[in-house]
KOLVEX-411789 format. One line per 2 residues: number of its first residue (from 1); their letters; for each residue y, x, z of N, C-alpha, C. Coordinates in steps of 0.02 Angstrom, whole numbers, plus 50000, padded with zeros to 5 digits. Layout:
BEGIN
NUM> A> Y:X:Z:Y:X:Z:Y:X:Z; ... $
END
This chain:
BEGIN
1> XX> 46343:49183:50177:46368:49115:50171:46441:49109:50194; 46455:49128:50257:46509:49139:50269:46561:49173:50219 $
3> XX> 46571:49236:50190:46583:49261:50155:46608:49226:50093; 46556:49206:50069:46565:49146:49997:46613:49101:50012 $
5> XX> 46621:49076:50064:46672:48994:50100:46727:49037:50109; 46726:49104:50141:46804:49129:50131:46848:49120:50097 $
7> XX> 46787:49161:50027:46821:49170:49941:46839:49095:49930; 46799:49028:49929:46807:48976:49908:46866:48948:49955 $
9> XX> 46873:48954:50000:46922:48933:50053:46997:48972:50019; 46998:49049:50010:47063:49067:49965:47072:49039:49934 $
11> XX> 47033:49018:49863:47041:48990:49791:47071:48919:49811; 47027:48889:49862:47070:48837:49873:47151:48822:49879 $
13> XX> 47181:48858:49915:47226:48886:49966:47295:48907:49903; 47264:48952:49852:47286:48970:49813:47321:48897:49752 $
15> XX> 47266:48882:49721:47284:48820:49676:47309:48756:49714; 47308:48749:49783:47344:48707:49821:47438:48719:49822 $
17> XX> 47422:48787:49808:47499:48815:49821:47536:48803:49752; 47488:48819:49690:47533:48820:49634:47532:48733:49620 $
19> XX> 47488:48710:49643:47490:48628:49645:47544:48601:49653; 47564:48621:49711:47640:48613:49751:47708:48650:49726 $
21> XX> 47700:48681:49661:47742:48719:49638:47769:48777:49685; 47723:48821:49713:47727:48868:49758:47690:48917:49715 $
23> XX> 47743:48981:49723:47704:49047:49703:47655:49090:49755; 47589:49092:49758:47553:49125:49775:47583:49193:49803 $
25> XX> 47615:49211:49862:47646:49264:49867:47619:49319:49851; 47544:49342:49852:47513:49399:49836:47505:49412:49774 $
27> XX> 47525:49367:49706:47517:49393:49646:47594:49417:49657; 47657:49432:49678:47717:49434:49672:47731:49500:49716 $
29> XX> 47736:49581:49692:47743:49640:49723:47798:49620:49764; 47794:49626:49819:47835:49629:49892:47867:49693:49893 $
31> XX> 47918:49734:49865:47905:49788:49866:47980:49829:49916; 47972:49835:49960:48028:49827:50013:48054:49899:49994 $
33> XX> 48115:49938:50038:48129:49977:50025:48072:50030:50069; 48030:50013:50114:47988:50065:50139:47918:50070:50097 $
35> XX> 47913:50018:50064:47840:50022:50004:47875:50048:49949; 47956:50040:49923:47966:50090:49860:47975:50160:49893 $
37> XX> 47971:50181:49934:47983:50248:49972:47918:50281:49982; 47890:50256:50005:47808:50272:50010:47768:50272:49921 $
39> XX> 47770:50226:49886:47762:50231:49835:47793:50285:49777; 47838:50304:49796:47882:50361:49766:47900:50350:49694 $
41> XX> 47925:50287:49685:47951:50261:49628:48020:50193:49628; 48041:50191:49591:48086:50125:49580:48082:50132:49533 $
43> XX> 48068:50043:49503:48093:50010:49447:48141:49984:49422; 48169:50023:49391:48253:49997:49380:48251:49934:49323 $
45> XX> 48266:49924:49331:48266:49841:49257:48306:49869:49227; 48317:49882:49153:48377:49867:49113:48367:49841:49047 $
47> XX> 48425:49805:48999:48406:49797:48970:48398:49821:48887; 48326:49813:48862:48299:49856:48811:48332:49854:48735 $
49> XX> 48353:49892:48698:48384:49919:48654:48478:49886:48660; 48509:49922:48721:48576:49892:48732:48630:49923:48732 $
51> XX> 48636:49980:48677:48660:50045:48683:48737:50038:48696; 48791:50080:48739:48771:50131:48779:48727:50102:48820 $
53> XX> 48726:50055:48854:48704:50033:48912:48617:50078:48931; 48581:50042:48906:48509:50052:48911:48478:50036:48849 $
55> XX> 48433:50096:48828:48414:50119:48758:48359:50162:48753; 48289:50145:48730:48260:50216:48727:48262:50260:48647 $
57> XX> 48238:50302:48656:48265:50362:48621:48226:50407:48603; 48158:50409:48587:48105:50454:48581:48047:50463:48646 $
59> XX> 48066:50392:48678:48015:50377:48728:48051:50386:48798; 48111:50401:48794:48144:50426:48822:48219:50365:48857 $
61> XX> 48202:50351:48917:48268:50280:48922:48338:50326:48923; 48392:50307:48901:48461:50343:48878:48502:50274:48905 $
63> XX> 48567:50301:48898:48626:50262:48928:48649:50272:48991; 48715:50255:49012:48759:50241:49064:48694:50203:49103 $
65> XX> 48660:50139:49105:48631:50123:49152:48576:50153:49188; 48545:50182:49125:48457:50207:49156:48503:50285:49199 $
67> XX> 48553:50322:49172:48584:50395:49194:48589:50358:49285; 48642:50313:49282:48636:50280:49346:48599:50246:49395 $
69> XX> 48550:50263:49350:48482:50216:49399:48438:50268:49418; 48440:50320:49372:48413:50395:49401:48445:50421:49462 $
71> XX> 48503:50413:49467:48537:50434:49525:48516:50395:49564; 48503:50320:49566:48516:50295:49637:48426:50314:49635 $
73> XX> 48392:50322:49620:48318:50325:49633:48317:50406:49669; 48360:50452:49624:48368:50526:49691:48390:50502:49741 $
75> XX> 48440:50476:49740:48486:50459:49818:48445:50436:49862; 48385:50400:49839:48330:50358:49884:48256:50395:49880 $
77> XX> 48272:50469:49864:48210:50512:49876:48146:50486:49810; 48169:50462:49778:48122:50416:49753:48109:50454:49670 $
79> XX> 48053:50442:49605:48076:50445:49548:48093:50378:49520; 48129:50384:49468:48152:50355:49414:48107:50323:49363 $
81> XX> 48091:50277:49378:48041:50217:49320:48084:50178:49281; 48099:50175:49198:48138:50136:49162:48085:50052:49171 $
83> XX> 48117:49997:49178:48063:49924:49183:48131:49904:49136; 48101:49891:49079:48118:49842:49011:48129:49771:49012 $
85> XX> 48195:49749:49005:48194:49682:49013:48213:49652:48935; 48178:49630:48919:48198:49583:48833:48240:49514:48878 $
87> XX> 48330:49508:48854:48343:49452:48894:48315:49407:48870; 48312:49342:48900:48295:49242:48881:48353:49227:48873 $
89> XX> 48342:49160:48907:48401:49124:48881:48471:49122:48913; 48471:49162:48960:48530:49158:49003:48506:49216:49076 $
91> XX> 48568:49217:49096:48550:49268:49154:48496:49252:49210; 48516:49176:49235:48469:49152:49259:48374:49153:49257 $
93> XX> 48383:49159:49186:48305:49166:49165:48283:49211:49172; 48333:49300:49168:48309:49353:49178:48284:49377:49247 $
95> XX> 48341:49362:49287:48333:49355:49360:48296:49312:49365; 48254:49264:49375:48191:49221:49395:48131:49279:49365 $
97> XX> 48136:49309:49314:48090:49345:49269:48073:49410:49291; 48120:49416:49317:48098:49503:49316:48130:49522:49391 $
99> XX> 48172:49487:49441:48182:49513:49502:48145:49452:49548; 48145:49397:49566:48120:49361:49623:48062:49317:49607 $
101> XX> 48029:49284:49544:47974:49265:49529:47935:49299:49497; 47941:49313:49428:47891:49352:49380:47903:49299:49318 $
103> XX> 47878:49339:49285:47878:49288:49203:47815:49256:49210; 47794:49216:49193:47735:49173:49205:47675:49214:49160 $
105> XX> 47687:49227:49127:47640:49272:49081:47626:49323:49125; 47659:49365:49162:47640:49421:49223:47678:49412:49289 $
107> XX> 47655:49383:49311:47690:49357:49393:47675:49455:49433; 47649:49469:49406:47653:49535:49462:47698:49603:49411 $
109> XX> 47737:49563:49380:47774:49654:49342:47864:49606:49371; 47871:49632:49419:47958:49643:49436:47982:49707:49428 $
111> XX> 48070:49687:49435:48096:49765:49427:48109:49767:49504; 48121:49820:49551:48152:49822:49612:48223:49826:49610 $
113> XX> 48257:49842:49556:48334:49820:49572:48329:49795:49488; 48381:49780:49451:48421:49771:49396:48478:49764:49403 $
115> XX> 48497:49823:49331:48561:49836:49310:48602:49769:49267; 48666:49809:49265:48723:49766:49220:48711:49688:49235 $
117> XX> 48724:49659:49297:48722:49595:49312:48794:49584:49328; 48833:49504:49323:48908:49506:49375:48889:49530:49419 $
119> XX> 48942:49558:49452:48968:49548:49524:49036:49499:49531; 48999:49431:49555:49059:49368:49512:49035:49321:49592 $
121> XX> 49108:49312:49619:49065:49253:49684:49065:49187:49647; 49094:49182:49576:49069:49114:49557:48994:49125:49530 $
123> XX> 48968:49172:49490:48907:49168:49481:48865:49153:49527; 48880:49218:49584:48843:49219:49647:48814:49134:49672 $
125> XX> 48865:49097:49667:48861:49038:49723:48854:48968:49660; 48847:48998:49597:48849:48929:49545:48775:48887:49550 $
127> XX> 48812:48826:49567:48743:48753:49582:48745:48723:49530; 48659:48689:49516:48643:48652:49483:48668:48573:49486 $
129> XX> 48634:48539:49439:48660:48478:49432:48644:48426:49488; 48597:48458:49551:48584:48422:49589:48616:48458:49643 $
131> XX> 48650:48497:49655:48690:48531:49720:48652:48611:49740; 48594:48606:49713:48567:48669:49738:48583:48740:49697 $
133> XX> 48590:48788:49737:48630:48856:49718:48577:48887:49653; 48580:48907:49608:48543:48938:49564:48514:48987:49578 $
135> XX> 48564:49034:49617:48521:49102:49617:48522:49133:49704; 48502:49075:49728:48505:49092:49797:48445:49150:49804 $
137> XX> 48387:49152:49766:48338:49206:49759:48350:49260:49757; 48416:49271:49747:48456:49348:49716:48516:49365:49768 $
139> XX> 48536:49445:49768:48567:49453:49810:48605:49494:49773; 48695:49507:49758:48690:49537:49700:48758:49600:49738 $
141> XX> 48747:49663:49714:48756:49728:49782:48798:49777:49714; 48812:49803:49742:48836:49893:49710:48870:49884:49653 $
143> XX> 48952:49847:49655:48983:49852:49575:48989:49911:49542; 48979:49924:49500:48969:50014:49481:49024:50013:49415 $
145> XX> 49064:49949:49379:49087:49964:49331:49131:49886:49321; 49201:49905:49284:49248:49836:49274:49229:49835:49179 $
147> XX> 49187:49811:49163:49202:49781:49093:49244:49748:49071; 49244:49729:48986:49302:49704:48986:49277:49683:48897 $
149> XX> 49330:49626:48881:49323:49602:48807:49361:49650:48767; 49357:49670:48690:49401:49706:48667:49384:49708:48578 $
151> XX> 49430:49719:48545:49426:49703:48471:49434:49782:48449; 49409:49805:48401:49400:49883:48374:49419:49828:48302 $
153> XX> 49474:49874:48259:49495:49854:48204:49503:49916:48144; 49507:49886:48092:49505:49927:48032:49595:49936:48005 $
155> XX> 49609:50013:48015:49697:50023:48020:49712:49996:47939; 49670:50018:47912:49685:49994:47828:49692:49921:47808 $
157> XX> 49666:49880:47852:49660:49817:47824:49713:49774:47873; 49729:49805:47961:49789:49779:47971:49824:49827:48007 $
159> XX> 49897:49801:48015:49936:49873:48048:49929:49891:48136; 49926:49814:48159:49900:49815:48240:49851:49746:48224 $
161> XX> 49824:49738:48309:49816:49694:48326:49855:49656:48367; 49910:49609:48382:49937:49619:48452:49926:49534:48465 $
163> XX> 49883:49501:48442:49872:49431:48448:49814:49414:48413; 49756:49360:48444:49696:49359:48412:49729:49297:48345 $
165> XX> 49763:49272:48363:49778:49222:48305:49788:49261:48237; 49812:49339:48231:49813:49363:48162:49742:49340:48131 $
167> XX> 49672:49329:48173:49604:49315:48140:49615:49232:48091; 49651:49211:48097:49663:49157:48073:49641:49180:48013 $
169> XX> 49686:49227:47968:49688:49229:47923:49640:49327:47891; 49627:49345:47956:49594:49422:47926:49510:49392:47947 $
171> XX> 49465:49402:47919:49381:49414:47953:49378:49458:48001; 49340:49432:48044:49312:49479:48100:49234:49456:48121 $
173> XX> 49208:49533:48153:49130:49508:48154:49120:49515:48227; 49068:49469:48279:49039:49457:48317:48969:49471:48329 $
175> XX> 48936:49480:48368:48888:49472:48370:48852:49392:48385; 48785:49381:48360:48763:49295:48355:48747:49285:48427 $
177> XX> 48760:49216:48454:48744:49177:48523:48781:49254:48560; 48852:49252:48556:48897:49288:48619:48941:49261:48620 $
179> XX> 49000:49257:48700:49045:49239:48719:49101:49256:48660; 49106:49321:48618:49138:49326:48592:49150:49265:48529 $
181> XX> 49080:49267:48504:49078:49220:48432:49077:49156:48455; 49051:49116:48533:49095:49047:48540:49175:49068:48550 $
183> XX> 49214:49084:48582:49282:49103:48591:49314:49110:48533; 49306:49144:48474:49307:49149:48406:49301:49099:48366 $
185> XX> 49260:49059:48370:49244:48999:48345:49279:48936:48357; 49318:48938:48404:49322:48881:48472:49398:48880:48473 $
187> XX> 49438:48950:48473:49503:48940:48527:49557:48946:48461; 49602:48913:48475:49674:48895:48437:49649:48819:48382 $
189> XX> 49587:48778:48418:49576:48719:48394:49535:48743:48349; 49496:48778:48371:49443:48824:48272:49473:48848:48232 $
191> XX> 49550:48841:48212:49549:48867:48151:49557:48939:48137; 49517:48986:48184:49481:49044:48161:49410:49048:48140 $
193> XX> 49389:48978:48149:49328:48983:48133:49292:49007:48061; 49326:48975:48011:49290:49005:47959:49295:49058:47941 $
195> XX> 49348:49112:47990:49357:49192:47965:49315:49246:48012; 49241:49198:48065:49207:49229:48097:49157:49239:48050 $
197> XX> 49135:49300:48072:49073:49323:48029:49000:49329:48083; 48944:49316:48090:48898:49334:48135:48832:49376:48141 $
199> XX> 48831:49408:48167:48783:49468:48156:48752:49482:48206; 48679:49522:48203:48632:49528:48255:48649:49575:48290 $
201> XX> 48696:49619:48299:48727:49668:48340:48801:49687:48332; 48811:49730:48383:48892:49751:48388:48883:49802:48323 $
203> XX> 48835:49816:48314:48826:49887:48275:48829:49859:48209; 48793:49808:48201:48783:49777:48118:48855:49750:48093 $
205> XX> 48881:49724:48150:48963:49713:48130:49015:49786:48114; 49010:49823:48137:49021:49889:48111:49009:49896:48057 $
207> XX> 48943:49892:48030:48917:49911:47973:48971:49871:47931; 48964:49804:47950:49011:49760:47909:49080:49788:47913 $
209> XX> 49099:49796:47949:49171:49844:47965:49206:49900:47904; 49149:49923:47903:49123:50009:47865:49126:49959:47788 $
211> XX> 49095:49914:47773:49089:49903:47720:49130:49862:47669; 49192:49839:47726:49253:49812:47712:49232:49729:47701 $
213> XX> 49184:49699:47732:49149:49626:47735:49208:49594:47801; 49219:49639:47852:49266:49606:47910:49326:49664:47902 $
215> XX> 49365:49643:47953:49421:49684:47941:49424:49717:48032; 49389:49685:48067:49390:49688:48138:49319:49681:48166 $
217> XX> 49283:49684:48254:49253:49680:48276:49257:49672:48352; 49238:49602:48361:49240:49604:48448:49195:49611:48481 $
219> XX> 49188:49648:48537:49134:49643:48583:49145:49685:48661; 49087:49708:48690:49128:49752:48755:49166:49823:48743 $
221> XX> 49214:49840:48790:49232:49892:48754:49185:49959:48760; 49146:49935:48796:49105:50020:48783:49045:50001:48727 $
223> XX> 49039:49960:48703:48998:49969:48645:49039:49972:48594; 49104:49947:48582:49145:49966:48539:49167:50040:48537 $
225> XX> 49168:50096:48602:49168:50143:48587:49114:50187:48567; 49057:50163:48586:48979:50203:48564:48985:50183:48498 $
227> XX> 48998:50129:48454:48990:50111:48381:49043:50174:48346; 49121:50162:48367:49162:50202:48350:49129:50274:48343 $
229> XX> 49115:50300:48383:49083:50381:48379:49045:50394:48312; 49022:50322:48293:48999:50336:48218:49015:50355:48164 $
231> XX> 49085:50329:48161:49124:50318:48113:49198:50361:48129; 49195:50439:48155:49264:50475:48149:49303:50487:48102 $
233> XX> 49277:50467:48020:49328:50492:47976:49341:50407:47944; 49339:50358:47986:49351:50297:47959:49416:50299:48010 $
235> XX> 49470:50245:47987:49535:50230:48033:49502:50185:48075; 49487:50165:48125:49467:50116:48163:49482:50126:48227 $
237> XX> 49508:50072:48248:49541:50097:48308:49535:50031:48370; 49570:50058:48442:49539:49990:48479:49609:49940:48478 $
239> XX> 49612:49874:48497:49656:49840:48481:49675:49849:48553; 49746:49796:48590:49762:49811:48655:49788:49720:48663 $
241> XX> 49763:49697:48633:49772:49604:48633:49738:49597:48705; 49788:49528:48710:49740:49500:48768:49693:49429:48714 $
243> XX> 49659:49403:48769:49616:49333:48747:49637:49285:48772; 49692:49242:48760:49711:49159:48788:49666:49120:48784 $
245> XX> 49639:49117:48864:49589:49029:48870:49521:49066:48872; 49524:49117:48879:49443:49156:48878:49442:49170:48939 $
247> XX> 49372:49138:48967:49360:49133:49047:49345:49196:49083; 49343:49239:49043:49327:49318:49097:49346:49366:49034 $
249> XX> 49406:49394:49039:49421:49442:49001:49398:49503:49045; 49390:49524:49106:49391:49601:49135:49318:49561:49192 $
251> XX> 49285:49581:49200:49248:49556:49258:49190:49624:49286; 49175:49633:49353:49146:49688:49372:49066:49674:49369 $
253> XX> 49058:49740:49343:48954:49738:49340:48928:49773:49375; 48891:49754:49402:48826:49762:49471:48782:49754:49486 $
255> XX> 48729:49775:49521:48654:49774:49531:48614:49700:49567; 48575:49676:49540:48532:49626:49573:48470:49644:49617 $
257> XX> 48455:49614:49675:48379:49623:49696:48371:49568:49730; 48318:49574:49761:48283:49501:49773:48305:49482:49857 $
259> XX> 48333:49421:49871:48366:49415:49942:48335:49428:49992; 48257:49443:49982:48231:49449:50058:48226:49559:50048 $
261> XX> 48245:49582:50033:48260:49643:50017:48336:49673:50037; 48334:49650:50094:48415:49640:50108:48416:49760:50104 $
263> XX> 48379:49782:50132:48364:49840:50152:48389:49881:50110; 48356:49877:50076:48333:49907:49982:48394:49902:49978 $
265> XX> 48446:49838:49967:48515:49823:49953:48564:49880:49986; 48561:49879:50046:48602:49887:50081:48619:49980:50059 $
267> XX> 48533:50025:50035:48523:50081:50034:48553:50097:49972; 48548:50046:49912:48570:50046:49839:48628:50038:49860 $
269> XX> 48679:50016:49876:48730:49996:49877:48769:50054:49906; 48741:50078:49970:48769:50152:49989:48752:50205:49929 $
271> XX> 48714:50211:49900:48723:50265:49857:48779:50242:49798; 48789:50185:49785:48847:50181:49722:48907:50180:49753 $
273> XX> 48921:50180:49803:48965:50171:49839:49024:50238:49833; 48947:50281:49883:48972:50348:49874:48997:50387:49798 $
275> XX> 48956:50365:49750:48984:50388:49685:49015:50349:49642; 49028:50297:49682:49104:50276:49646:49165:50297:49691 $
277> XX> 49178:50313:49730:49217:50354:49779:49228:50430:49765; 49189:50480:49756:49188:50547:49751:49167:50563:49684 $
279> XX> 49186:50521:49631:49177:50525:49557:49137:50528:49501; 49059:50536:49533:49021:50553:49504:49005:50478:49443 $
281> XX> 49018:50421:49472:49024:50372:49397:49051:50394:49357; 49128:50407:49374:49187:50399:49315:49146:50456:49277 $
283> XX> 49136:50512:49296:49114:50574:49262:49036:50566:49226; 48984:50495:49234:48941:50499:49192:48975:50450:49136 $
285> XX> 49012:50407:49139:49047:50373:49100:49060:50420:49050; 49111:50466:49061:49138:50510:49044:49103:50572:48993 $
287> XX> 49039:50586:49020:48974:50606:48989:48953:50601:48899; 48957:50523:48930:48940:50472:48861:49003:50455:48826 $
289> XX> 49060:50474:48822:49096:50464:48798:49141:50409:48791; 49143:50366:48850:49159:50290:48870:49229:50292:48923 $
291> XX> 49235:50239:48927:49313:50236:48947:49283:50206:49008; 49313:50186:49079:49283:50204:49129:49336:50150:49201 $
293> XX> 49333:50102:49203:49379:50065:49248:49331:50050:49330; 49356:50045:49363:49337:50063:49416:49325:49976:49430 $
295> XX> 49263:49960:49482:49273:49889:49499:49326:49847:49526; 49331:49796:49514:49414:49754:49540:49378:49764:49612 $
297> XX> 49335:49780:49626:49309:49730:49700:49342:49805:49746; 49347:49874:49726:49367:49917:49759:49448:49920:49756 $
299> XX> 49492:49862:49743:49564:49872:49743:49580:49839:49818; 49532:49811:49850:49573:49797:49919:49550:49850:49959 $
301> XX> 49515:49890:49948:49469:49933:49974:49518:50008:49973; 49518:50021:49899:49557:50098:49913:49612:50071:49865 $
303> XX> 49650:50020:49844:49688:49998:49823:49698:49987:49752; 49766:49984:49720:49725:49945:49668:49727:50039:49608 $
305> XX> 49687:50033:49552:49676:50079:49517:49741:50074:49463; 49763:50174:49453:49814:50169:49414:49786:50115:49328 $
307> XX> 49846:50096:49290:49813:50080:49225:49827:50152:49171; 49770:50105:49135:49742:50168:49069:49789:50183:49056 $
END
């Protein structure tokens, strides 16, 4: 009898909590840095088909991120688990999804860190419409890389790039719902707009590239150089324009985990630390065939980095 009133006393306890819009902490893996240590695994988050970045490959996760997430899982005695993230609608959603709540469909599958997030103190600290911080749930650690915006162009169709306004009048392709194709759409009053083209990848705009449909292609520059590797006997080359009025042309990328994991952080963070210091990034960069800028956040640190 007793027994039974327990169980019924949890259940209670339980639907009282989600009543209250409270997550049941025990459907939600707690998984500290001494339970991923003991467990002898980490889940790295990245996200799924994002080449170079994170990509599988014959069952097999590939890219700059999962190569780097292998390392920090040696560095932490640990193996290497690829955890798949399909993004939503915004960063926010991924991080609620997959590092500090769960997707509602599986409240118990988190990643223990995730890759390719800012390392941005405006992200960090950006509030909602009522004052409260968005991602106070998140703690965001280990810049491992300075991205950056960049246009790959076709030499035949123009002689440089040295201003985005030449799009006025040449096509260029984007990928659909990206910073690039609003910015494209948007800046010098639209009227580049009708010479944007939009496509479901950096890669399909290539294709378009290849097929003489655009004359150009914007996106990050290391997927503009993984696309390029495709195409060596085409002229295509990278442009060296800047972007007027585009809110983050260069910004540094870095790891997320969940704020009460301060530990975990602190251990991830020493291992990228060390291999962004004694080279071993620049040199998996380097691996893959990618161009390789060091985080802004290490120029007050070991000063600022020569340019390319």
């Amino acid at each position: 009898m007793k027994a039974a009133f327990r169980v019924l006393l949890a259940v209670f306890v339980m639907l009282a909590a989600v009543a209250h819009g409270q997550q049941p902490r025990l459907l939600i893996p707690d998984r500290t840095l001494d339970i991923i240590q003991d467990s002898g695994f980490l889940n790295v988050g990245m996200y799924k088909d994002f080449p170079p970045y994170s990509y599988e490959e014959d069952g097999e996760a590939k890219g700059v991120d999962a190569d780097l997430g292998r390392q920090i899982a040696e560095a932490l005695g640990v193996e290497f688990r690829p955890y798949w993230i399909i993004p939503d609608e915004n960063l926010g959603d991924d991080l609620r999804n997959h590092i500090w709540k769960g997707h509602y469909l599986s409240k118990s599958r988190v990643a223990d860190i995730m890759m390719r997030v800012p390392h941005d103190s405006v992200f960090k600290y950006m509030r909602d419409s009522t004052g409260e911080m968005i991602n106070e749930q998140v703690v965001f650690v280990a810049p491992y890389q300075q991205e950056r915006w960049q246009i790959a162009f076709d030499t035949n169709k123009l002689d440089e790039v040295n201003t985005v306004a030449k799009f006025q009048y040449h096509p260029i392709g984007v990928e659909i719902d990206t910073l690039p194709a609003t910015y494209m759409t948007s800046s010098f009053g639209g009227r580049m707009r009708d010479q944007v083209h939009h496509y479901m990848s950096v890669a399909k705009a290539f294709e378009a590239m290849a097929s003489g449909e655009v004359s150009a292609v914007m996106g990050m520059r290391a997927e503009l150089e993984h696309n390029l590797k495709f195409y060596p006997d085409r002229p295509f080359k990278k442009a060296s324009n800047g972007f007027p009025g585009i809110s983050k042309p260069v910004w540094d990328v870095g790891i997320a985990i969940r704020h009460t994991h301060r530990a975990l952080g602190y251990a991830v963070e020493g291992a990228v630390d060390r291999m962004i210091r004694n080279g071993e990034v620049a040199q998996l960069y380097q691996r893959h065939g990618l161009s390789f800028s060091r985080p802004g956040y290490y120029d007050a640190i070991l000063g600022p980095e020569e340019a390319e």
